[in-house]
Structure formats: structure tokens, C-alpha cells
C-alpha positions in Angstrom: -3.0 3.9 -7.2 -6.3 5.4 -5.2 -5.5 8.8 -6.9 -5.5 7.3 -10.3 -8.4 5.2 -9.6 -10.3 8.5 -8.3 -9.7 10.4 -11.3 -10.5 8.2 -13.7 -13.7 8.7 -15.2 -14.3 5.2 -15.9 -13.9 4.3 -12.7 -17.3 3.1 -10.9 -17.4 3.5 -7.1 -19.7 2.3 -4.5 -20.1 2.8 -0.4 -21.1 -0.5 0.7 -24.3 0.9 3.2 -25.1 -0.8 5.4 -21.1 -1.9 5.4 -20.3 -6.0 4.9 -18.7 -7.2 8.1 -17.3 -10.7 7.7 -17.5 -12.9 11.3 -14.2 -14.2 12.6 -14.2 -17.6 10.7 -15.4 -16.1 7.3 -12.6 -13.7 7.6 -10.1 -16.5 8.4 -11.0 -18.0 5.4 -10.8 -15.3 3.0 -7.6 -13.6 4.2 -6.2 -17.5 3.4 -7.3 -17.5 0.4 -6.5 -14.1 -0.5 -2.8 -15.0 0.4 -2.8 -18.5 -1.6 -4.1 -16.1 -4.5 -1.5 -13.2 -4.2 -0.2 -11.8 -7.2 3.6 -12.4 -6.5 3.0 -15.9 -6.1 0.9 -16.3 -9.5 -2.7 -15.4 -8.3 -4.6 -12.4 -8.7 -5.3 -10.4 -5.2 -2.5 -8.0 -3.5 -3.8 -8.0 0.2 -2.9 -5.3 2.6 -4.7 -4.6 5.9 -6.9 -2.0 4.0 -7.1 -2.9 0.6 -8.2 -5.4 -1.4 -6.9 -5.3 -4.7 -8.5 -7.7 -7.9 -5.7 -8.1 -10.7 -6.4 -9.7 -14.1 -3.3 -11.5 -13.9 -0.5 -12.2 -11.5 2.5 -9.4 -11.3 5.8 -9.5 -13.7 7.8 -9.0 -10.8 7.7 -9.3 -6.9 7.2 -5.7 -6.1 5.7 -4.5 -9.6 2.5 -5.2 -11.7 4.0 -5.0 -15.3 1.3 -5.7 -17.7 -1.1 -6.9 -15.2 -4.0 -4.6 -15.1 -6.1 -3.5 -12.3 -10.1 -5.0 -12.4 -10.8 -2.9 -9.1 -10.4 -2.9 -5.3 -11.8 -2.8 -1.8 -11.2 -1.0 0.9 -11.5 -2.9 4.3 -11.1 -2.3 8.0 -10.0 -4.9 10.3 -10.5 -5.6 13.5 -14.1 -4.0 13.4 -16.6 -3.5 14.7 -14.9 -6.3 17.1 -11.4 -8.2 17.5 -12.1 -10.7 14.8 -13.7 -9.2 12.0 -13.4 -7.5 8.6 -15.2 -4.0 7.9 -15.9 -4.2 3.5 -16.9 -0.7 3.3 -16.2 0.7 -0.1 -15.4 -1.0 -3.4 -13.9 0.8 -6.8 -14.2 -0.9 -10.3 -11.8 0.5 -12.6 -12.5 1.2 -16.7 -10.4 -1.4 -17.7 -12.4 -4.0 -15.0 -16.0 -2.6 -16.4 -15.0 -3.4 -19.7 -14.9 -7.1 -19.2 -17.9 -6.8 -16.9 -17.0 -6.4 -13.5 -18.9 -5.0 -11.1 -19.0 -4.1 -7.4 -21.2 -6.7 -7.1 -19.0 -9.3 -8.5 -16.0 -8.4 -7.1 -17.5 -8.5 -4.2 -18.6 -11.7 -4.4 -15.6 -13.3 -5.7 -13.7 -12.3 -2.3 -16.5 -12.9 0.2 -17.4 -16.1 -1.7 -13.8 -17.5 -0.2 -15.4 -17.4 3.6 -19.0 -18.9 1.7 -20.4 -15.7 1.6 -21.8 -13.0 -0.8 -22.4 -9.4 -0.8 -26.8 -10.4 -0.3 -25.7 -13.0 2.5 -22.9 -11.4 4.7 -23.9 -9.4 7.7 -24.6 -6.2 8.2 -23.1 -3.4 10.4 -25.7 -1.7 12.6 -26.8 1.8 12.1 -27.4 3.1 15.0 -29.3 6.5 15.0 -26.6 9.2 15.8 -26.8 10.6 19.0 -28.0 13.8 20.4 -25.9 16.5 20.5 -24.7 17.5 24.3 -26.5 20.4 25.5 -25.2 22.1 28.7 -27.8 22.3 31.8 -29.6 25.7 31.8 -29.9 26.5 35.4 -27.8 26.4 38.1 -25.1 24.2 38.4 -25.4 23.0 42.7 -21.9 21.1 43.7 -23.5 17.0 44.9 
């Protein structure tokens, strides 16, 4: 689904910079609701460990969406940048999910809002400065 979603010209897609990282109990809370919302049990959101996908509809059958069509996803990370917590790094509207006005804002906010957070309000990952390249002594190298 990615490749179609990456070469469709419709499709909107945003790097969340700084990334979202959601603390421990605000990802408890949405990976819940994200399962009480799946799409084979009459919800909207397929889960998996990396991607969060938004449906307009629940899936025709357990293992296939049918008619239902895809509003966009997000790719995620967990268990960084500690134990706990969920990396929100990237999210991808498709055509059909801008043409009822979805956005990566929104979509955002409808799956953070499940741990009482938004896109604005959740926490940040640092950005460190990258570090300096290693450079090898000039000199002699004396054993210690």
C-alpha cells in the first residue's frame, strides 16, 4: 500500500520535525483505542507496530478492505526514544482523504487526541546538534 500511496500524485506527505513522541500513558491510551477502533471489528484504524492506518469505514472482510477507502496513514516507531513510547514521525494523506478534507494535521489529531493530545501539545523529540566527525590524532601515537 506505501508504493501506491508514494506514487500517487494526490497523495500529500509530511515529516513530522521535530518528531511527536507520545509518553508512556498517552501511548497506552491510544494503542487501546486504536485496537477498540480496528477495522475488522467495525472501526476505522488497522494498527501495526509501524503504521497507523485511518480508513473511511471498517473492512468487508477480516483480512481485506473491500470498498473501504484509505483517508491516509502514519508511520510510527515504538519503543523510542525510550522503553515506553511512540516515535509519530511521518504522516501521508491520500487523494481520496484530501478530498473530504483531511489533513496531516487532522489525522493527526484524531489519533493523538485518544491519549488527550494533539499534534501543537505532544512532546517533542530533541535535536541534538550532530556530532563532529572523528578525526585521527596527528602526531605520534605513545603506548599509556
Amino acid at each position: 500500500m506505501l508504493m501506491t500511496e508514494a506514487y500517487d500524485e494526490g497523495v500529500v506527505t509530511e515529516v513530522i520535525r521535530p518528531a511527536a513522541i507520545l509518553p508512556e500513558d498517552a501511548a497506552r491510551a491510544v494503542l487501546v483505542e486504536l485496537a477498540v477502533r480496528d477495522v475488522r471489528g467495525g472501526g476505522d484504524w488497522h494498527a501495526t507496530p509501524t503504521l497507523w492506518r485511518r480508513y473511511d469505514r471498517p473492512w468487508d472482510g477480516v483480512d481485506q478492505p473491500g470498498s473501504a477507502q484509505l483517508i491516509g496513514s502514519m508511520q510510527v516507531a515504538y519503543g523510542t526514544p525510550t522503553r515506553y513510547t511512540i516515535t509519530v514521525y511521518r504522516c501521508t494523506i491520500t487523494r481520496f482523504g484530501q478530498q473530504y478534507g483531511w489533513s496531516v494535521q487532522t489525522l493527526c489529531n484524531e489519533a493523538l487526541s485518544y491519549g488527550n493530545l494533539s499534534l501543537d501539545t505532544c512532546p517533542r523529540a530533541d535535536l541534538a546538534p550532530t556530532p563532529k566527525p572523528f578525526r585521527m590524532p596527528t602526531g605520534p601515537i605513545l603506548p599509556s
